[in-house]
C-alpha positions as CSV (number, residue, x, y, z in Angstrom):
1,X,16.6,8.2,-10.6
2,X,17.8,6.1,-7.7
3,X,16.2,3.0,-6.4
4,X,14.5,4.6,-3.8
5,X,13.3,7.8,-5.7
6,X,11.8,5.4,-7.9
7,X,10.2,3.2,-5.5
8,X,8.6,6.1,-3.7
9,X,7.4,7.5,-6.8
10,X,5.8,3.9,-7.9
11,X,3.5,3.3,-4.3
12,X,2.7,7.1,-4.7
13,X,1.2,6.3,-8.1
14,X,-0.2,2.9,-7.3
15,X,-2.1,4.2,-4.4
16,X,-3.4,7.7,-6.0
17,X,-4.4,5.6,-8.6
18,X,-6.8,3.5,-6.1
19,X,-7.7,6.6,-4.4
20,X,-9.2,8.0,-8.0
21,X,-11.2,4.1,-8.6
22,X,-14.2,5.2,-6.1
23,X,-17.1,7.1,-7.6
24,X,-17.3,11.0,-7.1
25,X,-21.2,10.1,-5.6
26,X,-19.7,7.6,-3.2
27,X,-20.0,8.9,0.3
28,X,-17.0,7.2,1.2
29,X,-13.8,8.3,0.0
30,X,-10.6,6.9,-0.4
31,X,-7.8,9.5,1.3
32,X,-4.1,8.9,0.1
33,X,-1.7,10.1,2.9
34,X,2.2,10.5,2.2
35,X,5.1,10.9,4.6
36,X,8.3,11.2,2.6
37,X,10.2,12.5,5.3
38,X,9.9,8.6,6.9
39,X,8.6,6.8,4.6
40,X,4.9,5.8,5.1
41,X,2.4,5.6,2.6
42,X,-1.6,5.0,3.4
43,X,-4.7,4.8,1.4
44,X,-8.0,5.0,4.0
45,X,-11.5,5.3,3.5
46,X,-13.0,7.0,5.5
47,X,-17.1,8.9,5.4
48,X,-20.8,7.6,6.2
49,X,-22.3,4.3,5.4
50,X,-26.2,5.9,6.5
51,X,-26.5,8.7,8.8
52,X,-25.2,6.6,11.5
53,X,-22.2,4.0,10.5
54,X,-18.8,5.8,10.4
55,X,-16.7,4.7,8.0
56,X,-13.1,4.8,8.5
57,X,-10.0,2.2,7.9
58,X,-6.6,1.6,6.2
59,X,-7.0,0.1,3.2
60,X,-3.3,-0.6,2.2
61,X,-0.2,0.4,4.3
62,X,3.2,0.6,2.9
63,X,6.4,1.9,4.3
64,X,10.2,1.6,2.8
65,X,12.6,0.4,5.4
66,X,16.1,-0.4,4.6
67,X,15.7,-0.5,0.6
68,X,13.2,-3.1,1.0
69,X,9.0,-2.0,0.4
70,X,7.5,-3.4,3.2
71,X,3.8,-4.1,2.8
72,X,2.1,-3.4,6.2
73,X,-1.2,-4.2,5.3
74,X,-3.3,-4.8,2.2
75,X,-6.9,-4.7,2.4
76,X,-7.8,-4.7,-1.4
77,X,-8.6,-7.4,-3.6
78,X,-5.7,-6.4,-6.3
79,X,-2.5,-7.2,-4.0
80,X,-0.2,-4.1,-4.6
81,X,3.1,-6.3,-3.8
82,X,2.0,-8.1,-7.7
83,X,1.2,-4.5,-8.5
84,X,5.1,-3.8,-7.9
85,X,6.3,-6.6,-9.3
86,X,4.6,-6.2,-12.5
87,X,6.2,-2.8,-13.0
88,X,9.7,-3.9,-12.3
89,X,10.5,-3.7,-8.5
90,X,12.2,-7.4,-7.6
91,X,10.4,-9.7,-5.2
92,X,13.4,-9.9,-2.9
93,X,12.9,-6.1,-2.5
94,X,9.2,-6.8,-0.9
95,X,8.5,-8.0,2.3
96,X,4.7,-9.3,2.7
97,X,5.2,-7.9,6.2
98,X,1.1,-8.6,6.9
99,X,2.5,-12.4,7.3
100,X,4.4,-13.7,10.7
101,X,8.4,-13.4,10.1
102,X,8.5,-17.3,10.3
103,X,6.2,-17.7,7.5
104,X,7.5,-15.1,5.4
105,X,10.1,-18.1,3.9
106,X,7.2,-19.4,2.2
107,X,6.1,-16.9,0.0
108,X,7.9,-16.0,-3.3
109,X,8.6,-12.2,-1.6
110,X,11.8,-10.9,0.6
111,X,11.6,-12.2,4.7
112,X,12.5,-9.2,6.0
């Protein structure tokens, strides 16, 4: 399997696996949503707090540009960039793309 195969198949996992954490009796659900074609990943809750607060928002965001994962957004408390890392992927192939390119230098992760 080539580097990219493999990288899409890891943040498939990674994020079906969060998807599958909430409680079948929670009213909010976690929704994974996959473009392969491009190369965007998203997991986003979405459902009813009460009868009257929607609930809807992208949890993590995750695209592949250039060979590099680039982590869009990450709104969970289990950062998915150490989830990579600790299965294999190299930290000079993620970009923490949440943080402004000029601070990107000083984290341990890829600039861009």
């Amino acid at each position: 399997m080539d580097k990219l195969d493999w990288y899409r198949q890891l943040i498939q996992e990674l994020l079906l696996e969060r998807a599958k954490l909430r409680s079948p009796n929670d009213l909010i659900k976690s929704q994974t949503i996959f473009d392969r074609e491009c190369d965007h990943y998203q997991l986003v809750n979405l459902g009813w707090k009460d009868s009257s607060t929607r609930i809807y928002g992208c949890a993590l965001h995750v695209d592949i540009i250039d060979g590099k994962i680039w982590v869009q957004h990450d709104g969970t408390e289990d950062a998915i960039a150490d989830q990579l890392v600790a299965k294999g992927v190299p930290k000079q192939d993620i970009v923490l793309a949440y943080h402004a390119p000029h601070v990107r230098q000083y984290t341990e992760f890829a600039v861009g």
